[in-house]
N, CA, C and O of each residue as an XYZ file, in Angstrom:
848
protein
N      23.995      5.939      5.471
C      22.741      6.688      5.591
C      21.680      6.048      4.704
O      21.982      5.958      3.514
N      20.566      5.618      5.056
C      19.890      5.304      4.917
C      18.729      5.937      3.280
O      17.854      6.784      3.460
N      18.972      5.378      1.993
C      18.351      6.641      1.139
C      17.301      6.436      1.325
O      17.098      5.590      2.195
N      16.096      7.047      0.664
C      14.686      7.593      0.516
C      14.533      6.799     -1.030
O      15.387      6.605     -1.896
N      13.465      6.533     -0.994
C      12.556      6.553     -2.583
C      12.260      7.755     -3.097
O      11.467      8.613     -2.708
N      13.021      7.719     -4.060
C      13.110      9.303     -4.734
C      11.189      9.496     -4.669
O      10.893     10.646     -4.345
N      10.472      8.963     -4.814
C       8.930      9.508     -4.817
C       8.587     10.320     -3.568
O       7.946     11.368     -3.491
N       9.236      9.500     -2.488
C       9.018     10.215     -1.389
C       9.787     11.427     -0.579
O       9.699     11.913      0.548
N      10.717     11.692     -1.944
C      10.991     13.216     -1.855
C      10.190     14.133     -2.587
O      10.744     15.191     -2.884
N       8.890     13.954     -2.984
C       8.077     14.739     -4.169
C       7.088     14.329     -2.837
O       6.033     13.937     -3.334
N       7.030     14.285     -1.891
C       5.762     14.040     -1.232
C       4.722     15.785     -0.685
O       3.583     16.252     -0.685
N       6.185     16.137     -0.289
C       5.707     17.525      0.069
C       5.082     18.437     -1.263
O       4.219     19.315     -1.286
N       5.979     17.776     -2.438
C       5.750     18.825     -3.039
C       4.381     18.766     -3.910
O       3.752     19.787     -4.186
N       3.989     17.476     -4.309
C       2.504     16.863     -4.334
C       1.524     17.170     -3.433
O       0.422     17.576     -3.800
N       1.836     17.006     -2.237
C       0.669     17.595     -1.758
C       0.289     19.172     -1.947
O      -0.823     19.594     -2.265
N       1.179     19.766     -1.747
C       1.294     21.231     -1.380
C       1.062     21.818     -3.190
O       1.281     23.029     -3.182
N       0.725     21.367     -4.559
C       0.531     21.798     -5.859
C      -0.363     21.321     -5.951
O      -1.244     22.179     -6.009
N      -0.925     19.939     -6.035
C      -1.555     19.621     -6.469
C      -3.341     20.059     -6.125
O      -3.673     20.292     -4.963
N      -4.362     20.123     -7.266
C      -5.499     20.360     -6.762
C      -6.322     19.263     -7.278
O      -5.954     18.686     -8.302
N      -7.618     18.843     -6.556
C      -8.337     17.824     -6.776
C      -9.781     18.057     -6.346
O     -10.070     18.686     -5.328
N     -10.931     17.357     -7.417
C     -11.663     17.271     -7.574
C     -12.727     16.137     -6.902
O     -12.177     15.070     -7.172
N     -13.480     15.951     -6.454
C     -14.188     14.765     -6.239
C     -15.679     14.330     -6.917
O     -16.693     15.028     -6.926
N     -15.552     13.282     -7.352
C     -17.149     13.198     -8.341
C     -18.212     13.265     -7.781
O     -18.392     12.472     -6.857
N     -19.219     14.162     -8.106
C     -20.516     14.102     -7.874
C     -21.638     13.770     -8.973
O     -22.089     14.633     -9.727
N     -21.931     12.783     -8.981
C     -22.864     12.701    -10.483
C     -24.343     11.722    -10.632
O     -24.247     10.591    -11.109
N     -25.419     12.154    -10.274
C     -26.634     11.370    -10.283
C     -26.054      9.719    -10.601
O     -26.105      8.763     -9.827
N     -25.545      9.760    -11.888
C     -25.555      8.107    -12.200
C     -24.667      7.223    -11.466
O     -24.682      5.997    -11.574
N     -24.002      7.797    -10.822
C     -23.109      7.312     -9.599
C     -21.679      6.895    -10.047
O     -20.915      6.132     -9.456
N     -21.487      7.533    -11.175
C     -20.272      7.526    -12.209
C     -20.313      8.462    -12.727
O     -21.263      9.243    -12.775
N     -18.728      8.605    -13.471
C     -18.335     10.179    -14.773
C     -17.632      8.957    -15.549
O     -17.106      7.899    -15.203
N     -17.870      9.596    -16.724
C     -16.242      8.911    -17.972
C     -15.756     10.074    -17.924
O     -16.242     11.204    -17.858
N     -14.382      9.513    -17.981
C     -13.164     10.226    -18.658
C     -13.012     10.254    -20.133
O     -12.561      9.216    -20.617
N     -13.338     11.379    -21.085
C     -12.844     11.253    -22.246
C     -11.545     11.713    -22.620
O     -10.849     12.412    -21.885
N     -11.143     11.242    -24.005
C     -10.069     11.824    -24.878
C      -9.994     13.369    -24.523
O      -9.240     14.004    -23.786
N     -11.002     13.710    -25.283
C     -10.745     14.951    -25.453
C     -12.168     15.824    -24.736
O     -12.941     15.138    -24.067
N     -12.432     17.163    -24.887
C     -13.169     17.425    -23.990
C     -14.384     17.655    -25.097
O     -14.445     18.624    -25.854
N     -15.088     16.850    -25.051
C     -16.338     16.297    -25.783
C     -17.020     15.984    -25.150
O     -16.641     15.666    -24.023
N     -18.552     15.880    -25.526
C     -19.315     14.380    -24.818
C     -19.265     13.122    -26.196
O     -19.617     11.951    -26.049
N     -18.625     13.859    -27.786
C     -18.328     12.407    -28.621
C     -17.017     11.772    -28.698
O     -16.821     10.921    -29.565
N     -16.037     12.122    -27.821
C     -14.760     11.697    -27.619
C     -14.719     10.635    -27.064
O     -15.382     10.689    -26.028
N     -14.221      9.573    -27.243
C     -13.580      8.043    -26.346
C     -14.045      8.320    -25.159
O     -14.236      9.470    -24.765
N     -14.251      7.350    -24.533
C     -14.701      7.145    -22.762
C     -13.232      6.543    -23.093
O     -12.949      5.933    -24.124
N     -12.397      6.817    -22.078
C     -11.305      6.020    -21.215
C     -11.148      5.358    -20.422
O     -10.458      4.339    -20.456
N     -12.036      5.985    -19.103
C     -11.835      5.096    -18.077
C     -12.903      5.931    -17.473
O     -12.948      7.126    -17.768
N     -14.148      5.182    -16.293
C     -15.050      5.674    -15.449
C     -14.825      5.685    -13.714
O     -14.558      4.771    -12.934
N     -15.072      7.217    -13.499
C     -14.520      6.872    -12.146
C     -15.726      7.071    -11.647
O     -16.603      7.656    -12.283
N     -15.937      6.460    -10.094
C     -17.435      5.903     -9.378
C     -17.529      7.030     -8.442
O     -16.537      7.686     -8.125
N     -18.709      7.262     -7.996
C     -19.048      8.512     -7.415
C     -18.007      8.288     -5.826
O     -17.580      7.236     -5.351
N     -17.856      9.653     -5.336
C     -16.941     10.316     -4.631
C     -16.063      9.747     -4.919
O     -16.468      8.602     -4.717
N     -14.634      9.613     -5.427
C     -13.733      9.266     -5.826
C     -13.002     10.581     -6.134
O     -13.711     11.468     -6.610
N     -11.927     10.807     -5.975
C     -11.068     12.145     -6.079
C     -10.212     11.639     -7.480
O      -9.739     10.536     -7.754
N     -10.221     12.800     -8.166
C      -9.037     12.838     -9.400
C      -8.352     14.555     -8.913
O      -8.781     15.504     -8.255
N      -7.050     14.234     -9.690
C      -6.533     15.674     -9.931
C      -6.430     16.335    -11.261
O      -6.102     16.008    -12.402
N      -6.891     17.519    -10.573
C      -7.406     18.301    -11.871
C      -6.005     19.265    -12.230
O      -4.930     19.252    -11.630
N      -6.447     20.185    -13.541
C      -5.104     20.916    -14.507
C      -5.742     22.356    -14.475
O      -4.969     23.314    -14.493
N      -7.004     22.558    -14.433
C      -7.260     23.442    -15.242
C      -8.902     23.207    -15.849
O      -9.287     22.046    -15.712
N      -9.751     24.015    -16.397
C     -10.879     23.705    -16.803
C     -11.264     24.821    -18.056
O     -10.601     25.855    -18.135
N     -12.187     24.596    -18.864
C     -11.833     25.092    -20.640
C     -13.745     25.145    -21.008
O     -14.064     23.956    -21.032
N     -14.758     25.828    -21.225
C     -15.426     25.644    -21.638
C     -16.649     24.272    -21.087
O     -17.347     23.529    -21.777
N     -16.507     24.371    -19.672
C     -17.719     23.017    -18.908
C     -16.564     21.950    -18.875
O     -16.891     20.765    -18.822
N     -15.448     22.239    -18.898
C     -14.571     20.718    -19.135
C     -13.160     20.945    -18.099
O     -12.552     22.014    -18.147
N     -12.861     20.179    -17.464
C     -12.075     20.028    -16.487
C     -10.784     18.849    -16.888
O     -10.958     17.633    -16.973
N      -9.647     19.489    -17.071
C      -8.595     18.032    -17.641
C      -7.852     17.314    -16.165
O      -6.969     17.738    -15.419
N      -8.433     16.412    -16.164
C      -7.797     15.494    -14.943
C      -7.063     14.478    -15.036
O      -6.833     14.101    -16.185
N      -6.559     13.834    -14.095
C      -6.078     12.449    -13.849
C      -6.428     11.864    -13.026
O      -6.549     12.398    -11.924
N      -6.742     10.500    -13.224
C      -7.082      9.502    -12.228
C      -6.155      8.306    -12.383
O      -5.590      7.911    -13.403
N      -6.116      7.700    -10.853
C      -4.912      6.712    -10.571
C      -5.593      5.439    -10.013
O      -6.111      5.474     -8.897
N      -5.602      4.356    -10.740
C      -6.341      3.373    -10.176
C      -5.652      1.573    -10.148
O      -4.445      1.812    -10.141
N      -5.733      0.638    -10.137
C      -5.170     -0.302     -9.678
C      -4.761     -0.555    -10.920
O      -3.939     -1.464    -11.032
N      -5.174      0.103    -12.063
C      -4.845     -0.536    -13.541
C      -3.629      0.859    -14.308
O      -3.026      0.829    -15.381
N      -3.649      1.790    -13.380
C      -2.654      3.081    -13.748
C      -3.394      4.239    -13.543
O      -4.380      4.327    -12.811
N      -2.766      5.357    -14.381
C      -3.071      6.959    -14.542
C      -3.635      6.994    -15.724
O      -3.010      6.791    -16.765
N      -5.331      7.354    -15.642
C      -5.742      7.794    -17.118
C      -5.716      9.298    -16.817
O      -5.805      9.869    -15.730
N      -5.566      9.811    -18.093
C      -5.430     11.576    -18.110
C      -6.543     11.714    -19.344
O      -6.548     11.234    -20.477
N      -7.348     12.454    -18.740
C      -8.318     12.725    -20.073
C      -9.162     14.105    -19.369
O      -8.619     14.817    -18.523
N     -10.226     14.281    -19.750
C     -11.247     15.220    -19.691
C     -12.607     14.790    -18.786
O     -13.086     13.656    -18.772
N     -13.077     15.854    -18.097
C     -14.616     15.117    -17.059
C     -15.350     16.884    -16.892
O     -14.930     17.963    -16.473
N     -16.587     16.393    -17.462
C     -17.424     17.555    -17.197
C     -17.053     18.441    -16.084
O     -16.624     17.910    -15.060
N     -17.135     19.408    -16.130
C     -16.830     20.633    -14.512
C     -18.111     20.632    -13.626
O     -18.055     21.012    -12.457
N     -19.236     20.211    -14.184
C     -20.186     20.360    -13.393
C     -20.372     18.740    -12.656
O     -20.906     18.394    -11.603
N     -19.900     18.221    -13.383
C     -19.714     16.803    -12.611
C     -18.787     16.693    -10.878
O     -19.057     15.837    -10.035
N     -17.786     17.705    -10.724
C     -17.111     17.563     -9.878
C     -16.979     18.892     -8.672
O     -17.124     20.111     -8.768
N     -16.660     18.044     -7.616
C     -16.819     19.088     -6.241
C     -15.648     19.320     -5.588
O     -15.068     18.375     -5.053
N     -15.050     20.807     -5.529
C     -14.292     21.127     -4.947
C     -14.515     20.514     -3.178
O     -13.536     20.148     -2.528
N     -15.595     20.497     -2.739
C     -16.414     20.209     -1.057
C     -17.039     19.596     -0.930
O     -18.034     19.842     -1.614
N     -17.125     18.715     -0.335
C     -15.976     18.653      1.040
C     -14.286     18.236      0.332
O     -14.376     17.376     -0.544
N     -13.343     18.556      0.507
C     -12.454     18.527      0.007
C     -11.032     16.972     -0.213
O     -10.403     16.692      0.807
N     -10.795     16.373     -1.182
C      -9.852     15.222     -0.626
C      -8.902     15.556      0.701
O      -7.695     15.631      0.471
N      -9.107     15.651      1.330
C      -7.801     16.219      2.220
C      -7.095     15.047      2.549
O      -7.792     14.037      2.450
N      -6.180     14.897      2.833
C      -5.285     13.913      3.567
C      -5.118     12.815      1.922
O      -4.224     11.985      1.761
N      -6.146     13.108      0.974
C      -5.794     12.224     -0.095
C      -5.151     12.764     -1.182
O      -5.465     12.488     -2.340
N      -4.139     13.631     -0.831
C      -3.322     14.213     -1.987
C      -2.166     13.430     -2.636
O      -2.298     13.310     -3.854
N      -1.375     13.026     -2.254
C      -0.330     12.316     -2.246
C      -0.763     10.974     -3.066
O      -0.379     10.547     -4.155
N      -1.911     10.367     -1.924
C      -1.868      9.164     -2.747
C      -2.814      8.852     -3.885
O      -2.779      7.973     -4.746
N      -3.686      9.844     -3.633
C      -4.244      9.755     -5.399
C      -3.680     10.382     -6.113
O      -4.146     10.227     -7.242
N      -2.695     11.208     -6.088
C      -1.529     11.371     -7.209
C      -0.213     10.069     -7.592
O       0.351     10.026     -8.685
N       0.044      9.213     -6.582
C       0.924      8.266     -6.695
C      -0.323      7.333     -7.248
O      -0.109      6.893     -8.377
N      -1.711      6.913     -6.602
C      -1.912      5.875     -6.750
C      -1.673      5.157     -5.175
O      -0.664      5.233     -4.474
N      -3.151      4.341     -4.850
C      -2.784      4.128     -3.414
C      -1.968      2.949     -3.352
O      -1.500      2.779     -2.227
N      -1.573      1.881     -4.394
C      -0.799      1.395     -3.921
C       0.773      1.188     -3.959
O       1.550      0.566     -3.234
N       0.937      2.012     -5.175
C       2.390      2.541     -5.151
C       2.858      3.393     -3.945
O       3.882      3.237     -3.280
N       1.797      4.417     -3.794
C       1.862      4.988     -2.223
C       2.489      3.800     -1.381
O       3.680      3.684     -1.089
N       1.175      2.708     -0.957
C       1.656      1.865      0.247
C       3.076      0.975     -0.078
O       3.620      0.277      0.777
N       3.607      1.142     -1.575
C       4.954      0.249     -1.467
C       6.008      1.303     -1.127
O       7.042      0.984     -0.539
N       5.816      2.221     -1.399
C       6.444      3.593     -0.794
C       6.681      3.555      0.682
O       7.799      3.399      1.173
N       5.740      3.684      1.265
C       5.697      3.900      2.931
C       6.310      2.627      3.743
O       6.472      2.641      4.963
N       6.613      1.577      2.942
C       6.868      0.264      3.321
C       8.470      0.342      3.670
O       9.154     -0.594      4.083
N       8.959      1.861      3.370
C      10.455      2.207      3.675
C      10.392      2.985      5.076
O      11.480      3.320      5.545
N       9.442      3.249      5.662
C       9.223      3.735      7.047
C       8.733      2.703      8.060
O       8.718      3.025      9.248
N       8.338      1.508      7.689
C       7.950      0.754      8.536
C       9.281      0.040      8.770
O       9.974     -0.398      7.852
N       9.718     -0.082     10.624
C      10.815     -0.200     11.209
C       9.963     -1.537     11.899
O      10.003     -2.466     11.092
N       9.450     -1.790     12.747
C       8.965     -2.910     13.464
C       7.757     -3.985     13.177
O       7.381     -4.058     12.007
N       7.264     -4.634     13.928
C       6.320     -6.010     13.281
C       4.960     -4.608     13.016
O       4.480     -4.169     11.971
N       4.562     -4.062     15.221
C       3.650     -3.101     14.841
C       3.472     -2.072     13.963
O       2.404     -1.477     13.816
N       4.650     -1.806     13.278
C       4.538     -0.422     12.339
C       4.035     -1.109     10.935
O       3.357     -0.484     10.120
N       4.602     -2.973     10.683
C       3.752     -3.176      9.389
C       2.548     -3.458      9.564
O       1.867     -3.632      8.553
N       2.001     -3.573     10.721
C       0.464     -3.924     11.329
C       0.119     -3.025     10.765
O      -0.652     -3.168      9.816
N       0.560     -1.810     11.143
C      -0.516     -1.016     10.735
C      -0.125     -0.767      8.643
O      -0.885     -0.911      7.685
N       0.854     -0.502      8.683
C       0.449     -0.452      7.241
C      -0.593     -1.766      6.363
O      -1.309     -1.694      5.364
N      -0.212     -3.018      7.386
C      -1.276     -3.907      6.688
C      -2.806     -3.405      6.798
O      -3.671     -3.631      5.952
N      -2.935     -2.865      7.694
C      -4.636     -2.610      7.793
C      -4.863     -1.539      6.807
O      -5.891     -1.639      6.137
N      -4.241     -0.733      6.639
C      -4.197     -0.105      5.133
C      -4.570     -0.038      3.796
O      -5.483      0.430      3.116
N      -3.172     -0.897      3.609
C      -2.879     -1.335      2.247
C      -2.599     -2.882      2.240
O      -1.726     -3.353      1.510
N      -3.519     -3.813      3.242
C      -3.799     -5.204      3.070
C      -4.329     -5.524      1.484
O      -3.613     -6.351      0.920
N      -5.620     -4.936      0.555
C      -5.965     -4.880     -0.776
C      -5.315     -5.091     -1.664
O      -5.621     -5.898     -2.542
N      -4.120     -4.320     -1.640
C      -3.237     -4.093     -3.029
C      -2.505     -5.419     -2.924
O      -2.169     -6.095     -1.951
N      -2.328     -5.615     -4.579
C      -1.752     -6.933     -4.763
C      -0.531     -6.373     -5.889
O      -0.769     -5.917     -7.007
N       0.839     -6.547     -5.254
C       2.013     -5.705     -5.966
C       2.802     -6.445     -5.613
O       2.877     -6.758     -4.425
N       3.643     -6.956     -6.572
C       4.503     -7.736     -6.851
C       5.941     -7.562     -6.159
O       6.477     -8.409     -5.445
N       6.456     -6.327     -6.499
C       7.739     -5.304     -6.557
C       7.148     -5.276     -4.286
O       7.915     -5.660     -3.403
N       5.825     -4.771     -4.049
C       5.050     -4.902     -2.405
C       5.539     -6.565     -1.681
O       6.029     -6.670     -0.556
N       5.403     -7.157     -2.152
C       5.359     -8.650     -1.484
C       7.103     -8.997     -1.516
O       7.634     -9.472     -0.512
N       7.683     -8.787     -2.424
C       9.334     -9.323     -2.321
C       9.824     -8.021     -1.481
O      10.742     -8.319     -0.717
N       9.453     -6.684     -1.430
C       9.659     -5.943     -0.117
C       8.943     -6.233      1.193
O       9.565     -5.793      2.160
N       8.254     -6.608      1.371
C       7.712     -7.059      2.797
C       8.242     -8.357      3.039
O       8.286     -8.817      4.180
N       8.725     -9.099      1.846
C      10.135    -10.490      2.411
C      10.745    -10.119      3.249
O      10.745    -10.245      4.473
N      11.523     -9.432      2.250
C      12.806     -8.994      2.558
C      13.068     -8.123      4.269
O      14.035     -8.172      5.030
N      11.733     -7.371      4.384
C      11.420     -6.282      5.228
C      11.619     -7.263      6.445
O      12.523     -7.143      7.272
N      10.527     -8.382      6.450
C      10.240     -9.078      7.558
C      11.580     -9.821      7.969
O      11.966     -9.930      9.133
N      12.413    -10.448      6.554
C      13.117    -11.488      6.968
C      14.411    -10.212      8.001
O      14.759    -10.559      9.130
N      14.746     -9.357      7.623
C      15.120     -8.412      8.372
C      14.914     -8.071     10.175
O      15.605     -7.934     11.185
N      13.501     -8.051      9.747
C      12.517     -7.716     11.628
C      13.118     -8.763     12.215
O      13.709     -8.700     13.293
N      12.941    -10.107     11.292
C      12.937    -11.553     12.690
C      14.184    -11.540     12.851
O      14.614    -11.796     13.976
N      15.100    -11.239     11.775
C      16.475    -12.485     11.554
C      17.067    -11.447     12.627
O      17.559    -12.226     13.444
N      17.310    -10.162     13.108
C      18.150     -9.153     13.126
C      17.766     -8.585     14.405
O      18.597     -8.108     15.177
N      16.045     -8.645     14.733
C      15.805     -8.069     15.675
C      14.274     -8.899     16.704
O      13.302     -8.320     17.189
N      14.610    -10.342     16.725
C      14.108    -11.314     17.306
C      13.294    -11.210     18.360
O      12.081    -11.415     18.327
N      14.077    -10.822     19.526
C      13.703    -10.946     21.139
C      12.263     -9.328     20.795
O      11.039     -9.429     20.879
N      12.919     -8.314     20.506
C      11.942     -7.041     20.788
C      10.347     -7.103     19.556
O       9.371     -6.371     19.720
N      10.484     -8.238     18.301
C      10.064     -7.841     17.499
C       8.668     -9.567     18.334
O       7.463     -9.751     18.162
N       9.447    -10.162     18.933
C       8.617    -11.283     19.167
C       7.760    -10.980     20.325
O       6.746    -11.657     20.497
N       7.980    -10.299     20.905
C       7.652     -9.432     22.197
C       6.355     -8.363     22.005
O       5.508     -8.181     22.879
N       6.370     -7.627     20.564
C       5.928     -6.880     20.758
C       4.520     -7.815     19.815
O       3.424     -7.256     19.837
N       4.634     -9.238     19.010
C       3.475     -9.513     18.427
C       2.373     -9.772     19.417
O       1.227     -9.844     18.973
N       2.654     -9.973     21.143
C       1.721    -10.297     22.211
C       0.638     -9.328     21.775
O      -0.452     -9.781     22.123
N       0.513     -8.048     21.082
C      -0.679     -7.247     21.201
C      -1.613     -7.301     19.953
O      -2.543     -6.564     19.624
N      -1.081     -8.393     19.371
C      -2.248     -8.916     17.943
C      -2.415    -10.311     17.743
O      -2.325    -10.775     16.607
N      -2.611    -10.911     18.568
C      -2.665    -12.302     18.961
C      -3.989    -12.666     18.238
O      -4.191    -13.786     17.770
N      -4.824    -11.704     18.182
C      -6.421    -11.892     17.410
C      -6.592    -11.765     16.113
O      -7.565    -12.279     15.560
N      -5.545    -10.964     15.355
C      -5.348    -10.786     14.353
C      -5.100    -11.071     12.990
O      -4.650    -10.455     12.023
N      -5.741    -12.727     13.332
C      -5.492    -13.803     12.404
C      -5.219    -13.337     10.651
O      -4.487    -14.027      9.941
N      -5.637    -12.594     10.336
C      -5.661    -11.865      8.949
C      -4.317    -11.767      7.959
O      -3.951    -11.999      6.807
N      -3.542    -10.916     10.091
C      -2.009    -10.091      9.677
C      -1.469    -11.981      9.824
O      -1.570    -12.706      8.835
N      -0.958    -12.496     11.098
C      -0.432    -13.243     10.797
C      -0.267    -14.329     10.338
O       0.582    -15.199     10.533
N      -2.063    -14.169      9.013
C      -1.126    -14.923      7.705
C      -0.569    -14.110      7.005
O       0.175    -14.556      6.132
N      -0.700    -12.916      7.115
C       0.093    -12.206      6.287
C       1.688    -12.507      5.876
O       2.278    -12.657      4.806
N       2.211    -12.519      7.774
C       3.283    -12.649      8.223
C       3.413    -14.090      7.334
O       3.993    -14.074      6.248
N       2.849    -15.287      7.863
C       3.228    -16.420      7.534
C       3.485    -16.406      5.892
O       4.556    -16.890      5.527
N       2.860    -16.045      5.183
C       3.049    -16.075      3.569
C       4.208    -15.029      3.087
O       4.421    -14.945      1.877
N       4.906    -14.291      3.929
C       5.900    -13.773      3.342
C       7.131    -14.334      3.563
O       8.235    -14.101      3.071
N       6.697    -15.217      4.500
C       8.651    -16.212      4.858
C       8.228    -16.896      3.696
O       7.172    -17.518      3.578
N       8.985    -16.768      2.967
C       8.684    -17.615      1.568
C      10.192    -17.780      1.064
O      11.108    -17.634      1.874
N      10.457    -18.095     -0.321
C      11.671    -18.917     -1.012
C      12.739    -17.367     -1.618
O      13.792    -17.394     -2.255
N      12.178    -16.504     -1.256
C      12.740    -14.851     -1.402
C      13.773    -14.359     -0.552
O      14.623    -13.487     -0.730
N      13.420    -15.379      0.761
C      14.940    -15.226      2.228
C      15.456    -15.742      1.546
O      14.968    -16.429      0.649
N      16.756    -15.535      1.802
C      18.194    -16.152      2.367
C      18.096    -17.704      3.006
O      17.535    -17.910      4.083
N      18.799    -18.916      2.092
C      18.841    -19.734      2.931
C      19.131    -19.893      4.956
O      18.609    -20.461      5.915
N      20.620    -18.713      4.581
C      20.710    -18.757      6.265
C      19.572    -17.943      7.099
O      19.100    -18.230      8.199
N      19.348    -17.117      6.458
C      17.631    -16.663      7.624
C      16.988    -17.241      7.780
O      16.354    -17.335      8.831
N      16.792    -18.233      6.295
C      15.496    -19.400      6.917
C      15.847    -20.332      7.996
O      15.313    -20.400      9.103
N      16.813    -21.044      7.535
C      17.512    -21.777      8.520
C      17.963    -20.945     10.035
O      18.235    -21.658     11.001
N      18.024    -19.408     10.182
C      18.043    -18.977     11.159
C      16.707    -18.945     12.177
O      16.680    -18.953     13.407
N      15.629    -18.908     11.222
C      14.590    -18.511     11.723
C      14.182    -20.378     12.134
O      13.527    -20.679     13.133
N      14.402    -20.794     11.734
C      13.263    -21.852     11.534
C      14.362    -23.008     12.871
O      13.851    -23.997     13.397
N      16.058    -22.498     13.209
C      16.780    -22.972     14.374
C      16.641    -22.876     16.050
O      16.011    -21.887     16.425
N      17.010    -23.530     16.829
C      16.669    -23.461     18.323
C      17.329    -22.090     18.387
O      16.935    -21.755     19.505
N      18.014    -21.137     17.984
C      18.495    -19.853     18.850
C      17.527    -19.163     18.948
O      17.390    -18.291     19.806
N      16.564    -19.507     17.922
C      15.422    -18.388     17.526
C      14.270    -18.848     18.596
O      13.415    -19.440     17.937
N      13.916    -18.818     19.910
C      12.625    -19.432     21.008
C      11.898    -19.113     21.120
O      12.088    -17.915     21.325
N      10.995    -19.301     21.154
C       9.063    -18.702     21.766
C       8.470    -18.679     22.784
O       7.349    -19.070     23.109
N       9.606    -17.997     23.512
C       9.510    -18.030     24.925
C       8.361    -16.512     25.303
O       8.053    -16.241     26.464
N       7.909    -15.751     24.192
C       7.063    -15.049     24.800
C       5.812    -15.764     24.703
O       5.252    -16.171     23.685
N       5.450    -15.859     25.926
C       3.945    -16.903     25.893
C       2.772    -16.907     25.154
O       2.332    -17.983     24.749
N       2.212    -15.887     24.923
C       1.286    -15.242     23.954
C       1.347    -14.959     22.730
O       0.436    -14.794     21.919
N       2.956    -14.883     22.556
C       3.218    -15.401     21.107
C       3.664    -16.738     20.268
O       3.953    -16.827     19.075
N       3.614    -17.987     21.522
C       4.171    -18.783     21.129
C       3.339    -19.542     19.929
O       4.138    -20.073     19.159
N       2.159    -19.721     19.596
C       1.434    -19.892     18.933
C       2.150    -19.350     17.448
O       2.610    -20.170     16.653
N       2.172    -18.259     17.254
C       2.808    -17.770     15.865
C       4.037    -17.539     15.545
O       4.370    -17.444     14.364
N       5.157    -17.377     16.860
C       6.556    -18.040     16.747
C       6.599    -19.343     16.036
O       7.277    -19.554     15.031
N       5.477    -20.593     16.896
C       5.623    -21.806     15.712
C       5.444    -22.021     14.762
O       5.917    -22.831     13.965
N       4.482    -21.070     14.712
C       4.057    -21.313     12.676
C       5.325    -20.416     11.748
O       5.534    -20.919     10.644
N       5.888    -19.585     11.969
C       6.782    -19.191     11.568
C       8.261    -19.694     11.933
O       9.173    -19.013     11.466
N       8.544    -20.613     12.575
C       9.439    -21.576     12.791
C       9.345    -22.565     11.620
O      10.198    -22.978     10.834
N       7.839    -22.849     11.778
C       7.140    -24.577     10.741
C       7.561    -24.333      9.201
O       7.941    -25.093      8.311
N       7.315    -22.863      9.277
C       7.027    -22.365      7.663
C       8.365    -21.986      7.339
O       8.595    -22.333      6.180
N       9.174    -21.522      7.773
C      10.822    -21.555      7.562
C      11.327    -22.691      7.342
O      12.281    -22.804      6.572
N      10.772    -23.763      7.989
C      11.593    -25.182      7.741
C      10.994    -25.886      6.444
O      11.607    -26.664      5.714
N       9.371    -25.362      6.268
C       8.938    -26.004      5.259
C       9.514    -24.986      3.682
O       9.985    -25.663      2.769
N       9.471    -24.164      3.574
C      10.432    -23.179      2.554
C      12.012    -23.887      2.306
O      12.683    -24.198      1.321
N      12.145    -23.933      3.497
C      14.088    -24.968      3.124
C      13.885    -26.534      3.041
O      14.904    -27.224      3.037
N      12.410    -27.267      2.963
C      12.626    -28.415      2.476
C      12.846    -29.292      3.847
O      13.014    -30.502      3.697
N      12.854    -28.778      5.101
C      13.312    -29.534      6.121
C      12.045    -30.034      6.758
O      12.098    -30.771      7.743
């Protein structure tokens, strides 16, 4: 059986607790302070409409968190600075994870080439380390295991030059010698016509990864 990322058993329960704020503020920014001051530390500034989650609010002062490509600052942001409305909706989850821990998360639901299409149009931005040796691994999986249906189905992004460099930069030195060498062998053909174009480059780039 297949496990879960323990995060994405807290998914329901994040969305469904958590409450959040969104910035509204003439200067087109808020700081986050230490403490709930206006002479306390600035921490970190979040840019207008941007959602944090809030705790609670104390005297004009609202204690939040914000999640950004550099982590979770937790500090303090004026109450009059922030708008319950129009509401984050649909952004609960991942501005509590952070959107791109989110997208290395969801990278356990993507089953086919089209299902990482779409997470690439997504979470193409994020640059995650722990993200890229899972989308190896993910892909070397799709081709090595499930060839004929997964080559078949790239005919509907043939324009998509973006994704398949995407594709191309993840066959990298992270496979398995025998996948590369699987991928990059005559069993593996490009006989779907419309994909034969990026069957070869991912043939080329398997052989060039093993040195051949």
């Amino acid at each position: 059986m297949r496990m879960l990322h323990p995060a994405i058993l807290l998914l329901p329960i994040l969305a469904g607790a958590a409450n959040f704020g969104r910035v509204n503020d003439p200067d087109g920014y808020v700081n986050i302070r230490m403490q709930a001051s206006r002479t306390s530390q600035v921490l970190e500034t979040v840019n207008q409409s941007e959602c944090v989650e809030t705790f609670g609010s104390n005297d004009g002062w609202t204690h939040i968190a914000y999640t950004s490509k550099n982590g979770t600052t937790s500090g303090y942001i004026r109450s009059s600075r922030l708008l319950k409305k129009p509401p984050c909706e649909g952004q609960g989850v991942e501005v509590a994870l952070g959107k791109c821990t989110y997208g290395t998360i969801l990278l356990e639901e993507v089953h086919t080439i089209p299902d990482l299409q779409k997470w690439f149009a997504q979470f193409s931005s994020c640059k995650n380390s722990d993200a890229d040796e899972q989308i190896a691994t993910l892909l070397s999986n799709l081709l090595i295991e499930k060839w004929e249906p997964n080559l078949l189905e790239i005919n509907d992004f043939q324009s998509d030059n973006a994704f398949i460099s995407f594709v191309i930069s993840h066959i990298d030195a992270t496979w398995s010698d025998a996948n590369l060498d699987a991928l990059a062998g005559p069993e593996k053909t490009c006989n779907a016509v419309k994909a034969a174009s990026f069957c070869t480059q991912m043939k080329a780039k398997a052989r060039k990864v093993r040195g051949k």
